[in-house]
C-alpha positions in Angstrom: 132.8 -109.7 96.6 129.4 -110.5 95.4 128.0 -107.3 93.0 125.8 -105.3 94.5 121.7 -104.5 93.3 121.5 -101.4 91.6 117.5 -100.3 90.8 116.5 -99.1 87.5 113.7 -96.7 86.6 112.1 -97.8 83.4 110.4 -95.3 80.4 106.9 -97.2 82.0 107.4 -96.3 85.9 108.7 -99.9 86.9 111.2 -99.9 89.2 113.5 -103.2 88.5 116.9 -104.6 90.2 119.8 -105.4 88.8 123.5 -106.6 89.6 125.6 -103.7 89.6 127.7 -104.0 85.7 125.4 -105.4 83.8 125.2 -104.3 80.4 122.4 -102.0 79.2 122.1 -104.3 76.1 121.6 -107.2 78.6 118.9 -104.5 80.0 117.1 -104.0 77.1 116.8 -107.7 76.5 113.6 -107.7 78.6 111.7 -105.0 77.7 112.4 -104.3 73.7 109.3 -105.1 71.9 111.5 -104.0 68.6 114.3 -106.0 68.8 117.5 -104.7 67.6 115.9 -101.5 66.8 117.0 -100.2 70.3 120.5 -98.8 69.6 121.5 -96.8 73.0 119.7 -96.0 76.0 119.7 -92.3 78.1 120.5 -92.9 81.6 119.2 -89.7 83.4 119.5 -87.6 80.5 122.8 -88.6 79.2 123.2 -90.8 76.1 124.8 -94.1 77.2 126.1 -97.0 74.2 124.3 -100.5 74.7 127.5 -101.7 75.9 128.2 -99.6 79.0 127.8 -101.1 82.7 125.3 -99.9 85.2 127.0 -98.2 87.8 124.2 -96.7 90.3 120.7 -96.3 90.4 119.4 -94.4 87.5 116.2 -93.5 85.4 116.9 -94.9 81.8 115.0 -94.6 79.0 115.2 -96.5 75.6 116.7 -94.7 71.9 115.3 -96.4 68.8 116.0 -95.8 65.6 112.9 -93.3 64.9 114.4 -91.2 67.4 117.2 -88.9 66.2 119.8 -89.8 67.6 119.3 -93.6 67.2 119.0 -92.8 63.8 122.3 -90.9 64.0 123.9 -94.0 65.6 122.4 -96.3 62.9 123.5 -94.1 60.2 127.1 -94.0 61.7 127.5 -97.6 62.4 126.0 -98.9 58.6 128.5 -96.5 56.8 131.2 -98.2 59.1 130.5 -101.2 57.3 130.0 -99.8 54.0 133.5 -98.4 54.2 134.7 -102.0 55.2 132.8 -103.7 52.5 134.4 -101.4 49.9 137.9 -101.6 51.3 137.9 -105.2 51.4 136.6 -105.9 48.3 138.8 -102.7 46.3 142.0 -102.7 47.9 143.8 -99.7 48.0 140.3 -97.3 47.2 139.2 -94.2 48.8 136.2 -94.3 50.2 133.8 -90.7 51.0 130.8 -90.0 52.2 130.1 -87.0 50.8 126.0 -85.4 52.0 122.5 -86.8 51.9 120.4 -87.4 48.9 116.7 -89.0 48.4 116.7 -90.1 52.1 120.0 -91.5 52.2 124.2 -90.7 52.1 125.9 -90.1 48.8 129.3 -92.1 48.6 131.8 -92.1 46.3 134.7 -94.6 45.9 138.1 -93.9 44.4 139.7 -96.6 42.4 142.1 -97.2 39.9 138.9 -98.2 37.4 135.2 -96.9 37.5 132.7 -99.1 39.8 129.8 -100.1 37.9 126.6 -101.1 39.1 127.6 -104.8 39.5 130.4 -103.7 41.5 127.6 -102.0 43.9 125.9 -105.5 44.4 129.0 -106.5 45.2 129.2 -104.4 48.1 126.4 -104.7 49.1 126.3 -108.1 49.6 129.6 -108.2 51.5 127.9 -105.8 53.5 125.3 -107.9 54.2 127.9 -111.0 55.3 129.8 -108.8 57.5 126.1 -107.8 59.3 125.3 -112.1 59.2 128.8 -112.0 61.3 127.2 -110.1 64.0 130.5 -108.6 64.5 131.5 -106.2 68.0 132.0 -102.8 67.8 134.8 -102.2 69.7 136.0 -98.9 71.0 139.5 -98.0 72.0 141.3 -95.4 73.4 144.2 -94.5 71.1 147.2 -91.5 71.0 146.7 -89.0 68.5 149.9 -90.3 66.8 148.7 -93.6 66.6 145.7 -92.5 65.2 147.3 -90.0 63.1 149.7 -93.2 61.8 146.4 -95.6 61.4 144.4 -92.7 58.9 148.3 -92.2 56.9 148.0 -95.4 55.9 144.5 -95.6 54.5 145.2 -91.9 52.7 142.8 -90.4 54.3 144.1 -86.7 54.6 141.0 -84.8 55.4 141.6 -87.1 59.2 145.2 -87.0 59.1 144.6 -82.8 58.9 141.7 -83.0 61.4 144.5 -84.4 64.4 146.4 -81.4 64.0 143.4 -79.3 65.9 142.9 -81.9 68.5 143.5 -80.6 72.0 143.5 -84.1 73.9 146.6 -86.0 73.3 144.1 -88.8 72.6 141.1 -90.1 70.7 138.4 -93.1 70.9 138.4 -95.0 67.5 136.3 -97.8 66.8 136.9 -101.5 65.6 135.0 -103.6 63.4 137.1 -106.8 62.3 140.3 -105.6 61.0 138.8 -102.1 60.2 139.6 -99.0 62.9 138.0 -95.8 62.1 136.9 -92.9 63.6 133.9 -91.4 64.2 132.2 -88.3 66.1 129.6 -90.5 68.0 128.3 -93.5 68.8 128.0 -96.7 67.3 125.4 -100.0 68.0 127.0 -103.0 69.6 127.7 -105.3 66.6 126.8 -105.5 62.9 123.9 -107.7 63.9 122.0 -104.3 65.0 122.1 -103.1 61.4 120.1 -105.3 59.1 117.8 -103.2 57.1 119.8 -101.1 54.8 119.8 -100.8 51.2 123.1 -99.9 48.7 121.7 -97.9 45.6 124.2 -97.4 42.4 123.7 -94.0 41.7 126.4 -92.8 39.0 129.2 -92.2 39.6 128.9 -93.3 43.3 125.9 -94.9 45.4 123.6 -93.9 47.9 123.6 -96.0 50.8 119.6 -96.1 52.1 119.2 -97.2 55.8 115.7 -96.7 57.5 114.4 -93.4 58.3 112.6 -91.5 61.3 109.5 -90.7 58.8 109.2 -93.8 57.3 108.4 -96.0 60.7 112.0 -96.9 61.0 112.1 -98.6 57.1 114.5 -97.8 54.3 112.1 -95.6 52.3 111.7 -96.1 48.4 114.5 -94.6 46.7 113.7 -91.8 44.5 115.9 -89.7 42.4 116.5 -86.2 42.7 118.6 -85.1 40.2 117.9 -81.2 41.0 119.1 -81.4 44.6 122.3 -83.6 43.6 123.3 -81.3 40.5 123.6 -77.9 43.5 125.3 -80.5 45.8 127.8 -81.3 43.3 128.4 -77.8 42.0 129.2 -76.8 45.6 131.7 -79.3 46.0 133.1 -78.7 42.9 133.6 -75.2 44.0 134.9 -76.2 47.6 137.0 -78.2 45.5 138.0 -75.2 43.7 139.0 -73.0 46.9 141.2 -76.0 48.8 138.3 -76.2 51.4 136.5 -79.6 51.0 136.7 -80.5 55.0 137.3 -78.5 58.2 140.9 -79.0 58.6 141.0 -76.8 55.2 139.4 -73.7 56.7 141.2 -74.2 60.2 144.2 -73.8 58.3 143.0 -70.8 57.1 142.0 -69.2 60.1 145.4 -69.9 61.3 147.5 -68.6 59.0 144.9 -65.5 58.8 144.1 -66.1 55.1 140.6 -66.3 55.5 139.8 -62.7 54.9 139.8 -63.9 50.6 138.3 -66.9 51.0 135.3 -65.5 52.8 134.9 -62.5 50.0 135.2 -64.8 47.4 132.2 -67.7 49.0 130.3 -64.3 49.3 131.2 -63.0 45.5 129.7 -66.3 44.3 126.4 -66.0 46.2 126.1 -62.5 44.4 127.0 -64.0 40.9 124.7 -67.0 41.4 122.0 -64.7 42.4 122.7 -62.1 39.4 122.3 -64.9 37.3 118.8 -65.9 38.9 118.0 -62.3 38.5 118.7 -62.4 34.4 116.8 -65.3 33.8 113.8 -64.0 35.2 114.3 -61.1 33.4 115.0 -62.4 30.1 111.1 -64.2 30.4 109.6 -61.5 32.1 106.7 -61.5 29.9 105.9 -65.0 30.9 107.2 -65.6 34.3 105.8 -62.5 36.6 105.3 -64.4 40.0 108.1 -65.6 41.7 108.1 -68.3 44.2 110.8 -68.5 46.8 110.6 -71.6 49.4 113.1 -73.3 52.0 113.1 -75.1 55.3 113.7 -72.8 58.5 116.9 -70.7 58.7 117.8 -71.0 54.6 118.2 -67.5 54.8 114.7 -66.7 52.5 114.4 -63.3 53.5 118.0 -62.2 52.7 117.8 -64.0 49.4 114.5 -62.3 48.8 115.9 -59.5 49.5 119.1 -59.1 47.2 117.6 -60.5 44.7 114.6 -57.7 44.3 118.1 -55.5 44.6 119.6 -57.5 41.3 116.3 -57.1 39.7 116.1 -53.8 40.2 120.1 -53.6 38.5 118.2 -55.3 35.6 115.3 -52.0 35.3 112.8 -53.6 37.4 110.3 -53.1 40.2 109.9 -55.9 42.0 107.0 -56.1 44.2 106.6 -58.2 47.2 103.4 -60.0 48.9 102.8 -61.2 52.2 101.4 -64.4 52.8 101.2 -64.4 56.7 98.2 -61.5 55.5 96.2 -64.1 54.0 95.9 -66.6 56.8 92.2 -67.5 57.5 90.9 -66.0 60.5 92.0 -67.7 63.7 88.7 -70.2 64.5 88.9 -71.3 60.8 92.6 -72.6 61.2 93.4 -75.8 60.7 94.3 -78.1 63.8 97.3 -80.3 64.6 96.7 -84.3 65.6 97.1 -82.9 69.7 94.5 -80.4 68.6 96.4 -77.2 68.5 96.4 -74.9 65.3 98.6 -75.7 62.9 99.7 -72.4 61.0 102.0 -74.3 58.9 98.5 -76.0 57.6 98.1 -75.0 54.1 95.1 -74.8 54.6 96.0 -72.2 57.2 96.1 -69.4 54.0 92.6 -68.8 52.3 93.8 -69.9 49.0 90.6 -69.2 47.1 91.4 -65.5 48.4 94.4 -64.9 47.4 94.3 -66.6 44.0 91.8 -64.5 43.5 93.9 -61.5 44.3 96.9 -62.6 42.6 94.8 -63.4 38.9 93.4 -59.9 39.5 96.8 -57.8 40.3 98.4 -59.6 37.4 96.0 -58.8 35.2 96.8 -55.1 35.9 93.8 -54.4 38.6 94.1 -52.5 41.3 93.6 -54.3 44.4 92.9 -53.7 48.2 95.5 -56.0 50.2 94.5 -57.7 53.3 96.3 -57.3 57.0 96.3 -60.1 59.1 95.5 -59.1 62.8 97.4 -61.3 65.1 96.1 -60.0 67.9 92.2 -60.2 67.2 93.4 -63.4 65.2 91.2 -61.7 62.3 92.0 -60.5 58.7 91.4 -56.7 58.5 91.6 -54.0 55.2 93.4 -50.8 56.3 93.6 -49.6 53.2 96.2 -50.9 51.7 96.2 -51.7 47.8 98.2 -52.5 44.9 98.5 -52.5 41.2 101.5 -53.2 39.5 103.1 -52.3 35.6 104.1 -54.7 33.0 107.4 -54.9 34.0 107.0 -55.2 37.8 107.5 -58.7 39.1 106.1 -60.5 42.1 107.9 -61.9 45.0 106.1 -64.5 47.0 108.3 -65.7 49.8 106.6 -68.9 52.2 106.7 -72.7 52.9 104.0 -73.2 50.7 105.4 -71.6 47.8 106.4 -74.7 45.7 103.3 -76.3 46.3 101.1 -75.7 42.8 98.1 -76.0 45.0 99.1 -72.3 46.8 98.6 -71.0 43.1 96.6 -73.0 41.8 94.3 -70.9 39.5 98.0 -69.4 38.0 98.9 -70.1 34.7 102.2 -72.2 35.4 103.8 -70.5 32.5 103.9 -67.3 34.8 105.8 -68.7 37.7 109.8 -69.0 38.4 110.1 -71.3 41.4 112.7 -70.8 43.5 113.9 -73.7 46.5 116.6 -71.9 48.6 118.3 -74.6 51.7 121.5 -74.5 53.3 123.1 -77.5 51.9 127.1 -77.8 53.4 129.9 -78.8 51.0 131.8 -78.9 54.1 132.5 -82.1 55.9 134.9 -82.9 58.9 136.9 -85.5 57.1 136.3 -88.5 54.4 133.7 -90.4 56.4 132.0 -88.0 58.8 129.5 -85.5 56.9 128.3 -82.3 58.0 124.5 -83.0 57.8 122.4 -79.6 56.4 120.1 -79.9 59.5 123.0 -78.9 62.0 123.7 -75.9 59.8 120.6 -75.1 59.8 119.4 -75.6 63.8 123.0 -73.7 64.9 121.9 -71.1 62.7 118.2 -70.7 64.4 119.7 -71.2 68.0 121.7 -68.0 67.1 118.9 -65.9 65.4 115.9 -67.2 67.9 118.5 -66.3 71.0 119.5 -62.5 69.1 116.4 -61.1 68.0 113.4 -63.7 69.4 114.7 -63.8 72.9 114.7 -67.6 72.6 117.0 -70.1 75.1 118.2 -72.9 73.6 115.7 -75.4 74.6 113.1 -73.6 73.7 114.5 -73.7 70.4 115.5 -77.0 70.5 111.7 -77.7 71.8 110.4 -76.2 68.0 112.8 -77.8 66.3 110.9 -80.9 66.3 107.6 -79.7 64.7 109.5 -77.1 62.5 111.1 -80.5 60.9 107.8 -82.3 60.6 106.3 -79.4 58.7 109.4 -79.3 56.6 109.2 -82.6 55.4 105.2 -82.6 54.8 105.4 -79.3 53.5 108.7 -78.1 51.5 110.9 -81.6 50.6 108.3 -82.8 48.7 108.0 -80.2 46.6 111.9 -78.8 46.2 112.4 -81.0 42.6 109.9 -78.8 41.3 111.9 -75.7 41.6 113.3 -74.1 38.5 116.3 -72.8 40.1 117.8 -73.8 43.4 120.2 -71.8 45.8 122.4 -73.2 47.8 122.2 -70.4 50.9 124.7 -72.1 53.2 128.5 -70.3 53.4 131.9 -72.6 53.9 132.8 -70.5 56.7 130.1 -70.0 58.5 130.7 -72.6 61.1 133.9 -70.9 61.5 132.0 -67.6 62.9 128.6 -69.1 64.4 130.6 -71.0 67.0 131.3 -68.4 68.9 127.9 -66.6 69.1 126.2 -70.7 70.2 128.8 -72.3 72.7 128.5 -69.8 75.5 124.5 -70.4 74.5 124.8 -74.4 74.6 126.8 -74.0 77.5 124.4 -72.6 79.8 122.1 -75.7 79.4 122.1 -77.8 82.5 123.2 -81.5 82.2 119.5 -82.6 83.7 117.9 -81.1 80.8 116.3 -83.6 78.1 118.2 -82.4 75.7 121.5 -82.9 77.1 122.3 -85.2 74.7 121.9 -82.8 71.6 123.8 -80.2 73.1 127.2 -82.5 74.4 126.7 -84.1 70.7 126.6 -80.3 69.0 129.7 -78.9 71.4 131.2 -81.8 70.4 130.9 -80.8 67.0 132.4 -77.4 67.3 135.1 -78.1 68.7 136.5 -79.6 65.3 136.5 -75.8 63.9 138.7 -72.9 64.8 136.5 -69.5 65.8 136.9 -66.6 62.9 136.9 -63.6 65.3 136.9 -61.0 62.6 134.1 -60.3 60.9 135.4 -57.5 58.8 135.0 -59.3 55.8 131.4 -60.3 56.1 129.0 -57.9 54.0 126.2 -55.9 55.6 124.4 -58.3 53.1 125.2 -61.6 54.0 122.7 -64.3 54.4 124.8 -65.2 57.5 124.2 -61.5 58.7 120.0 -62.9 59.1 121.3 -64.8 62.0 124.3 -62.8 63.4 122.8 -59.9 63.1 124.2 -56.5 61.6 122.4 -56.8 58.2 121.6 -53.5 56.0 118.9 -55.3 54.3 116.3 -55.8 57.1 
């Protein structure tokens, strides 16, 4: 029998007819001004691969690789055949991805010699041939033992472990040549899709580079950031440390009840680490009187703020804190956005001349009237409210801004102890499939928003957007100039949070736009088993900021 037409409602209104099957990467043939960097499409609201059949009519629209999850799917699919390349060309290695570092993934290979940076050219270019093959991306459906059989023989525990917790008796694992793997998402229709992509030697792995969202879809210039990957590796030299490097670890945990120790001793460390911040400071307290903490959203700031005035105080000191949100310029003077509506994360949204002013004058003993900003009226008011501080009183500035020398600009840079605080996972679910810092930190804010904002999840799904875009024009570019950074996020954490967000992500209704993010997130959790008891969390956890139940604030 002859296929029937099926109509399909395009991003630009059209209405256009097609036989019922067809591919949506036959679909996208006609209307992609980009080429191959259409990666999947959304069929009304739900993520579909290029290589699905139309069934019915539908509205679709297009996912590039500027959009997040394109650039998911593109990041998936290039480390595919990075972890080809390698096997193919150093039989019998281990191959990780590990986290993200200067725009890219940090990989490491395990051989029976060290790689060297030829041997990263060499990659690379097999890379490159295996893309030139244009080869299919194949998906099949597989038993859990087969799968379980396939990852034995490759070594690769962490997905060997990972089965155990699997409640489906099977699982979809992709196939690229002679290579099956698996991966928690989708992947572009062939290698051809995945031409731009760059393999950087960066002792004693490599950082694969593929193109970004805020770089117009290019691999960005890579730049080192040697700050940022000395925390990553100290966490995962401790995760190392405690037998929990991927989630199978703490599940097993949780299930034999043994993660009561584990969780005092992830906390214990926080406390040391931030003891140690603590002595520095005070050690050069002569020099080094302002302090300047600064993270993206949901780092846990105002905890760390918080216990470490408390470990200051240990040391004999009075800490003192200042609020920026008190020096924002009065409402009509705030900067606008590019759709014309204020942009409080503007710099230029503080009157720096202001509060440099203030700052030069408390620290050089004066006593001074503090300002209260008015959100209401939208105006800065003086209620009366002053401060002068001692010799040995330090202060705390805690904002976006803070690593930014332009918010202190008239400071002596001898007097300040920059501090960059994030949420950086040492946790991954298995060799190859990272647990990227942004989920941490957007599970985190869905809870908190939901708790103590009164936020559903889209509308904190709906700020996520411009939250990230202030992040990276305001705080990334900035973090290598910290003194000190703080690695806020918790290896258990996942364990807990998951039972505060399903019922949350749940309630979101499959027509919503952001459908997608939230089957892709459930997804996710389902990898980890819930810790129900929360004994063994301090009242003065960071993860307390978003659970709630903190004594600190």
């Amino acid at each position: 029998m002859e296929n029937q037409r099926i109509t399909l409602t395009l991003p630009n209104g059209d209405k256009k007819q097609y036989l019922q099957g067809i591919t949506f990467e036959e679909v996208i043939k006609d209307y992609s001004n980009n080429g191959e960097s259409i990666v999947a499409v959304l069929e009304d609201c739900k993520l579909r691969e290029l290589t699905e059949k139309v069934e019915k009519d539908s509205e679709i629209s297009f996912v590039d690789i500027v959009n997040p999850i394109g650039n998911r799917i593109y990041q998936r699919s290039i480390s595919f055949v990075f972890i080809r390349a390698a096997m193919e060309l150093f039989s019998g290695c281990k191959v990780s991805v590990e986290h993200s570092i200067s725009k890219g993934l940090y990989c490491e290979i395990q051989y029976k010699r060290d790689l060297v940076e030829e041997d990263i050219q060499r990659i690379e270019e097999r890379m490159s041939e295996i893309i030139a093959e244009d080869v299919p991306f194949e998906k099949e459906k597989v038993s859990v033992v087969e799968a379980k059989n396939n990852f034995e023989e490759y070594g690769q525990r962490g997905k060997v472990n990972l089965l155990k917790y699997r409640e489906k008796p099977y699982i979809n694992l992709y196939k690229c040549g002679w290579l099956k793997n698996y991966f928690y998402g989708y992947m572009v229709p062939s290698t051809g899709y995945l031409k731009k992509f760059r393999l950087q030697y960066y002792k004693p792995g490599m950082v694969l580079q593929f193109p970004t969202i805020n770089n117009q879809g290019e691999v960005p210039k890579f730049i080192e950031q040697p700050k940022l990957f000395k925390i990553f590796r100290e966490s995962e030299k401790w995760g190392e440390i405690l037998g929990v490097d991927y989630v199978s670890s703490l599940n097993d945990l949780v299930v034999s009840k043994q993660e009561g120790k584990f969780i005092r001793i992830a906390e214990a460390l926080h406390e040391k680490k931030i003891a140690r911040i603590a002595d520095e400071i005070t050690k050069d307290l002569t020099h080094r009187k302002v302090i300047l903490i600064a993270g993206p959203s949901s780092s846990g700031k105002t905890t760390f703020a918080e216990r470490l005035a408390i470990q200051l105080s240990v040391n004999g000191l009075e800490p003192v804190s200042i609020s920026l949100d008190n020096y924002f310029v009065n409402r009509e003077k705030t900067p606008l956005d590019e759709n014309g509506n204020y942009n409080f994360e503007s710099l230029y949204a503080i009157d720096i001349e202001l509060f440099n002013h203030d700052l030069k004058s408390i620290l050089a003993g004066k006593k001074v009237s503090l300002p209260t900003f008015n959100f209401h009226t939208g105006k800065r008011e003086y209620n009366g409210e002053s401060i002068q501080i001692k010799k040995d009183q330090p202060i705390i500035l805690e904002g976006i801004h803070c690593l930014n020398d332009e918010l202190t600009k008239e400071i002596d840079p001898r007097s300040k102890y920059k501090i960059y605080i994030s949420a950086l996972t040492q946790l991954n679910i298995d060799e190859h499939n990272r647990i990227p810092t942004t989920d941490l930190r957007l599970i985190r804010r869905i809870v908190r928003d939901h708790k103590f904002r009164s936020n559903d999840v889209e509308t904190s799904l709906e700020l996520w957007k411009s939250v990230r875009k202030g992040e990276e024009e305001n705080i990334f570019p900035f973090q290598e100039q910290a003194d000190v950074m703080f690695n806020s996020a918790l290896f258990y954490e996942l364990g807990v949070l998951k039972k505060y967000i399903e019922p949350l992500l749940r309630q979101v209704d499959a027509s919503s736009k952001y459908y997608p993010e939230i089957k892709r997130l459930l997804k996710f959790l389902n990898y980890f088993v819930v810790i129900q008891d929360e004994e063994n969390i301090p009242k003065t956890s960071i993860l307390r900021e978003f659970i709630g139940g903190s004594t600190l604030h």
